[in-house]
N, C-alpha and C positions, 0 to 999 in steps of 0.2 A: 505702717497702718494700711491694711489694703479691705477695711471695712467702711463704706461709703452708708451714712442714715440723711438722707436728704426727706422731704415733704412728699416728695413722690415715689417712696420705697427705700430702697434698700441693695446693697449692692458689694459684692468683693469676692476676694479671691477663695474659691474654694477649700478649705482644710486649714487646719493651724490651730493657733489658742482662741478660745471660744473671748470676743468681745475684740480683736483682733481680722479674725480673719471670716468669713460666713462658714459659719460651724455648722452643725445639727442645732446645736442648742440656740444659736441666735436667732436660726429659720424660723423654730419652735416660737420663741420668746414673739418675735415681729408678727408674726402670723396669728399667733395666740391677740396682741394687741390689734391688729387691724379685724381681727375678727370681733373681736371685746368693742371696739368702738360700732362697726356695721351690726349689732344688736343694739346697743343703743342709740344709736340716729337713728333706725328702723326697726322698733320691736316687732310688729307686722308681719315681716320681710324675713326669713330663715332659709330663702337658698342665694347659693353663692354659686359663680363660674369660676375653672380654673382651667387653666391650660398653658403649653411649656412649647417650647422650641425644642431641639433635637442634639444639645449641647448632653457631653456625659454625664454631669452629674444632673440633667433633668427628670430620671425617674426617682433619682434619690429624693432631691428636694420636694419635687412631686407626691410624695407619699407623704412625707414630712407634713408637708402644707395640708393637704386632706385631711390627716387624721386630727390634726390642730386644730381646725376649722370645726370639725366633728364634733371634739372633744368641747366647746363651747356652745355645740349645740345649732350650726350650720348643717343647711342642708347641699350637700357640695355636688355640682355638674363636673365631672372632668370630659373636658374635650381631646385630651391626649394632646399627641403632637398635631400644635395647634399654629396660627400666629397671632399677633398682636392684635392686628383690626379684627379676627376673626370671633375673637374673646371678645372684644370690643360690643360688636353687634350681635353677639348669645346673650350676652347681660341684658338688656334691651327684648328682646326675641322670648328670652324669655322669662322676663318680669321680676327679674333679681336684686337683691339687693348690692352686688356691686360684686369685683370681680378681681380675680390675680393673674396676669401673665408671669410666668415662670423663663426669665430669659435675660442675658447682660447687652440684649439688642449687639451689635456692633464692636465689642468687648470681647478680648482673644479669650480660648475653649477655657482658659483655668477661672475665668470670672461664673458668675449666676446672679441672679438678684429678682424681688419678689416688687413685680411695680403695681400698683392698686388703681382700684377704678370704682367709683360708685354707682348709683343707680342707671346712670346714664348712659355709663358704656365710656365716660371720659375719666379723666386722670383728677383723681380729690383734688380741692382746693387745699392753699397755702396751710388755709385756720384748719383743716380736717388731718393733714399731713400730721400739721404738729401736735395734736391731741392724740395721734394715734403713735406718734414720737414721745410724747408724756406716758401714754398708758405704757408702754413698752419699757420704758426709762424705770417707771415706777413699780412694773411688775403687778399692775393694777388691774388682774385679769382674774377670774375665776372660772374652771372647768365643771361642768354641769354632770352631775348624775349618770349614771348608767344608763335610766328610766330616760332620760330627755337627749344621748347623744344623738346627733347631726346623721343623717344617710347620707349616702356614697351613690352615685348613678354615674359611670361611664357614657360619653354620647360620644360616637364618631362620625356625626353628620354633617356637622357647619361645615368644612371643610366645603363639601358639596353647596349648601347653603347659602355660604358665603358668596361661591360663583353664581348662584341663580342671583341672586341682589343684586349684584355689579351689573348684570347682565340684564335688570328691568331698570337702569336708569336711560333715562330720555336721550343722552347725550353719545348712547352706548350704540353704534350701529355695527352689530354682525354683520351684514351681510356686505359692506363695503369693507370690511374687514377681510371677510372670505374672499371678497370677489378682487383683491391686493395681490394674494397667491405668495403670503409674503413667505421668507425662509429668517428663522430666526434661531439664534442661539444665546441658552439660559445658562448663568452659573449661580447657581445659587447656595455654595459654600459649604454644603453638608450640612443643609438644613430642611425644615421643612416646606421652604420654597421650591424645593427641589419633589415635593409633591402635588404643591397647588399650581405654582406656575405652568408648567404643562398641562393640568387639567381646565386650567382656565383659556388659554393660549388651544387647545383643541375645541372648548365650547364658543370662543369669540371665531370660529371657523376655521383658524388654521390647522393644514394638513401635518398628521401626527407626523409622516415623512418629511416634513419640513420644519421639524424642531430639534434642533444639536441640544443634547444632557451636556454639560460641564459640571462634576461635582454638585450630581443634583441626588444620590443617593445618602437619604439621612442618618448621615451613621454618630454624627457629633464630632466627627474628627477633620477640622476645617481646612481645606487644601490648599489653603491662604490666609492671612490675615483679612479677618471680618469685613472689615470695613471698608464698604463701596470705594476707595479710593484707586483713580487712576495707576497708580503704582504696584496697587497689590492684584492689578488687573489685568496682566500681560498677557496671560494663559487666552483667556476671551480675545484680547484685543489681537493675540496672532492670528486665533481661529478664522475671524474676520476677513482681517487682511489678507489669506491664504486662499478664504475662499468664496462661494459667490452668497452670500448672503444678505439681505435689506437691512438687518439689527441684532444688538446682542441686548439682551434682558441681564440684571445683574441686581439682584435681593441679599439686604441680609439675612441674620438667621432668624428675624424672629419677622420679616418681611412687613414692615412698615418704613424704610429706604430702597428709590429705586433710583440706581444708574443705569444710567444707556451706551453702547456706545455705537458706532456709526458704521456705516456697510463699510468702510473702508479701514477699520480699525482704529480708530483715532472716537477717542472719550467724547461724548455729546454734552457731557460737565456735568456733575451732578447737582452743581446749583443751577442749571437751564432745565432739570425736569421739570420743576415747577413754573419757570417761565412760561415752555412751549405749551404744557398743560394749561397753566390759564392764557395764553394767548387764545388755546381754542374754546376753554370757556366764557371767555369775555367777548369772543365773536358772537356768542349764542345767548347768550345771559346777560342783560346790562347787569354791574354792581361793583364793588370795590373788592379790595385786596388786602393780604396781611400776609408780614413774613417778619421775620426775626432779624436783630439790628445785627447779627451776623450773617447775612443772606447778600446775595447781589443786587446792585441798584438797576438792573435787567427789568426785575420786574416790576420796578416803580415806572420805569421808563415805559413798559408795555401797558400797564394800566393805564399810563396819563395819555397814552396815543390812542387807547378808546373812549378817551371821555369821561374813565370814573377817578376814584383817591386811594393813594398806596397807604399804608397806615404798617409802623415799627412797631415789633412788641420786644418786651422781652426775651433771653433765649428762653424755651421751653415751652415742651406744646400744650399745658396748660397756659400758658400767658401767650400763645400762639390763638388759641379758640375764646378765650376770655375777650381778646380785641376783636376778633372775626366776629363776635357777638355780638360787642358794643359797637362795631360801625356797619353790619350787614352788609357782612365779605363774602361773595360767590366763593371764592376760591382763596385759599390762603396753605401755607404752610411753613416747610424750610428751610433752609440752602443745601442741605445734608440730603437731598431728596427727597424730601419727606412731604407727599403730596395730603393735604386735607380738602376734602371736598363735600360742603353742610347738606346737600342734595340726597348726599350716601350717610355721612355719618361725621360729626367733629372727633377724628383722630386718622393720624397718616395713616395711606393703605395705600400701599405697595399697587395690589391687584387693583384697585380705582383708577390709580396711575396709567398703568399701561392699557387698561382697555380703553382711556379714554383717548391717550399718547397714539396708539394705533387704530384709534378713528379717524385722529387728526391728523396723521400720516397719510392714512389710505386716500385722504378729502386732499389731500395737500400735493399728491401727484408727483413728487418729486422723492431725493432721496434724503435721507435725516442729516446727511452732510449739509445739503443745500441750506433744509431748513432750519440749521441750525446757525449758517453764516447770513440769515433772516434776521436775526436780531442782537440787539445792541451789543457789541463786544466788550467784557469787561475779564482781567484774570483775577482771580483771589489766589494769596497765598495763606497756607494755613499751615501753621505754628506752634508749638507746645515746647513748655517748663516742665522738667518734673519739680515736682515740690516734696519737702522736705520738714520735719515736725518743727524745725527752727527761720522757716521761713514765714515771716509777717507779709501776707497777702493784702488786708486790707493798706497795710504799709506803702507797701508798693503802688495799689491802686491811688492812695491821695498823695502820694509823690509824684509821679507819671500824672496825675491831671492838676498838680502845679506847676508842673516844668513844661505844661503845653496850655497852661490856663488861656492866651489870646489868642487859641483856634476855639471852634465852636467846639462844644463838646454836652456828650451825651450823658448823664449816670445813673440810667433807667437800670445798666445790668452791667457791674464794671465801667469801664473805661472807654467811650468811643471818642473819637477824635476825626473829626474833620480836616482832611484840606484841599478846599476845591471840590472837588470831582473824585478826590482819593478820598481813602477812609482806612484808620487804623479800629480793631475793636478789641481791648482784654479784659481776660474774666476769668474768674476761678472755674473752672468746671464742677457741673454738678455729678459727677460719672465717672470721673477719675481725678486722683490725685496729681491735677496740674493745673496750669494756667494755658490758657487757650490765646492764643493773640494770631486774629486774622487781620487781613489788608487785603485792600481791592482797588484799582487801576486800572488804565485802559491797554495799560502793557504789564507785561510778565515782569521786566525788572524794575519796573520803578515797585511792584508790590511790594516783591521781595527786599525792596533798601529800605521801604517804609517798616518792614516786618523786622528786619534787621537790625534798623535804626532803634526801635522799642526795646526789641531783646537785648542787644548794648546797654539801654538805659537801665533796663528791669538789673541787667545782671552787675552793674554800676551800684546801683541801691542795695541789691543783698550784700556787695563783700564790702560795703564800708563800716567799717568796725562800730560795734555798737558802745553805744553810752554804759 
């Protein structure tokens, strides 16, 4: 089964049998329902945003969605190749009633998936998810009249847009940016990070002479495996080391994850963007913090040395901005890189990230190596199961928190488990067919035995013969 219906869209592998795999027909069917529900929670309200990443089948589905949209009687914006927070802040801009990115984020080229946003420019709640997972189930939708379909308007502007915003927040200083002289190099995966990042990275002052392209042409055909991870990032991380540069920029496709890695080639971690990011917001802004009980205890530690409260959510950046809400959190987000910042807008953005990252570089005088052996050192290892149609997941989960019931333990989302200063966390993923089981320590191998030790027990529990 490579068809994912979570709360927040929709997700799988392109082609196959339609309820199976993301067909034409289920784009239609999901699309048809999230349009069917955004008419009735907003009769009012008849335009919609849509926009895609640079993935192959995103003109396919792209059209798909539009005319679905249409066909119910939306008035649909496509922003084309677009990203995530870009979509994000059009919906908002321009007074829509909610919105679709077309993109499997982080998910290798044969994925796609249609993730929804309401009036606000954020990700539906849980109850909206699943009404629009009902109407869809039940086919509970009706296409409107010839007299009443939906209009179509292309805009190719947010792109531009997008930059001017980032670039009128308070914390955003050009001109110590410019006056850095930094040399940077972007890989942005054959996406369309590999549009904006550059255009934004020349408008925060650096010299177009001093920006290295890595797979920044969006063709959809990914030069590597998506996903910010140090491993799939050696191409950057040579360029680096070979040569004299301050930073390397690293987006995925649909650019709301930013990894960095250091003038010397060697990764800045992608769960420390968020760190060094609000360490510089929390210099400037008193308030608290939020990040997901998969994230590192980095940045609890940075918050409690300024004087505010770290605050766990669960995974998912709706339950990421639901707590930033409820405890008025400056700055909150991932460990996956994924910076939220409520000044710009509740949902990661990539480009937020870096202009603020390179403010606080440029203010910081030193090199991103330095300031990255700045703060508290912790390694996470990170883990996956594939799962299989005969494997009982929740099984698993209240096994694994009986057999460690006299450590503290967490089960906001899965399984977390304390010990000391270490921390195991598993969970089903919402985005792929797996279990996720991270661990985090102040050394690289004790993670790994703690990650180990789990996976042992998880795999313990599946092959004992069933009743």
């Amino acid at each position: 089964m490579t068809l994912i219906k979570s709360i927040s869209g929709i997700r799988g592998i392109v082609g196959g049998k339609s309820g199976e795999a993301l067909t034409p027909i289920d784009v239609v069917k999901f699309a048809a329902a999230y349009g069917t529900w955004l008419r009735r929670s907003n009769p009012q309200n008849s335009k919609v945003i849509i926009g895609r990443d640079a993935r192959l089948s995103g003109e396919m589905v792209s059209r798909l969605v539009a005319g679905t949209l249409q066909g119910v009687g939306l008035n649909v914006i496509d922003l084309g190749l677009s990203t995530t927070p870009t979509v994000e802040i059009a919906v908002t801009a321009e007074g829509a009633g909610g919105g679709v990115i077309l993109t499997a984020s982080h998910n290798p080229i044969q994925w796609n998936a249609l993730k929804l946003l309401n009036h606000l420019g954020e990700f539906i709640s849980e109850a909206d998810g699943e009404e629009v997972l009902r109407i869809a189930d039940q086919e509970d939708f009706v296409f409107v009249d010839v007299k009443k379909l939906g209009s179509y308007t292309a805009d190719d502007s947010y792109l531009q847009k997008h930059i001017d915003h980032v670039l009128s927040l308070a914390l955003v200083d050009k001109e110590v940016i410019a006056n850095a002289n930094f040399k940077i190099v972007v890989d942005a995966v054959n996406s369309t990070g590999g549009i904006v990042v550059p255009m934004l990275l020349e408008a925060l002052g650096v010299d177009p002479k001093n920006i290295k392209k890595l797979n920044c042409e969006p063709t959809g055909n990914f030069a590597h495996n998506p996903e910010p991870l140090p491993e799939h990032l050696r191409e950057i991380s040579k360029e680096l080391d070979n040569g004299s540069y301050n930073l390397g920029i690293v987006v995925d496709p649909d650019v709301d994850r930013l990894a960095l890695i250091c003038e010397d080639g060697t990764p800045f971690g992608e769960e420390y963007t968020l760190v060094a990011v609000a360490d510089f917001v929390l210099k400037n802004t008193p308030g608290n913090t939020v990040s997901n009980l998969s994230s590192t205890a980095a940045l609890r530690d940075v918050t409690v040395k300024a004087g505010a409260s770290y605050f766990a959510s669960a995974v998912g950046e709706v339950n990421v901005v639901n707590m930033m809400k409820a405890n008025n959190a400056v700055i909150g987000g991932e460990g996956n890189g994924g910076v939220i910042y409520p000044e710009s807008h509740y949902g990661r953005d990539a480009l937020v990230g870096i202009a603020l990252f390179l403010t606080h570089l440029a203010k910081f005088g030193k090199t991103a190596s330095v300031m990255r052996r700045s703060y508290p050192n912790y390694y996470i290892s990170k883990n996956k199961i594939e799962l299989t149609a005969d494997i009982d997941v929740d099984n698993i989960l209240s096994r694994i928190q009986s057999r460690y019931s006299k450590q503290p333990l967490n089960t906001t989302d899965g399984v977390r488990i304390e010990f000391n200063k270490e921390w195991v966390h598993l969970r089903k993923s919402n985005t792929e067919p797996i279990i996720r089981i991270y661990s985090e320590s102040e050394t690289h191998t004790t993670a790994m035995n703690l990650a180990n030790k789990i996976i042992s027990d998880i795999k313990e529990i599946i092959s004992e013969p069933k009743n």
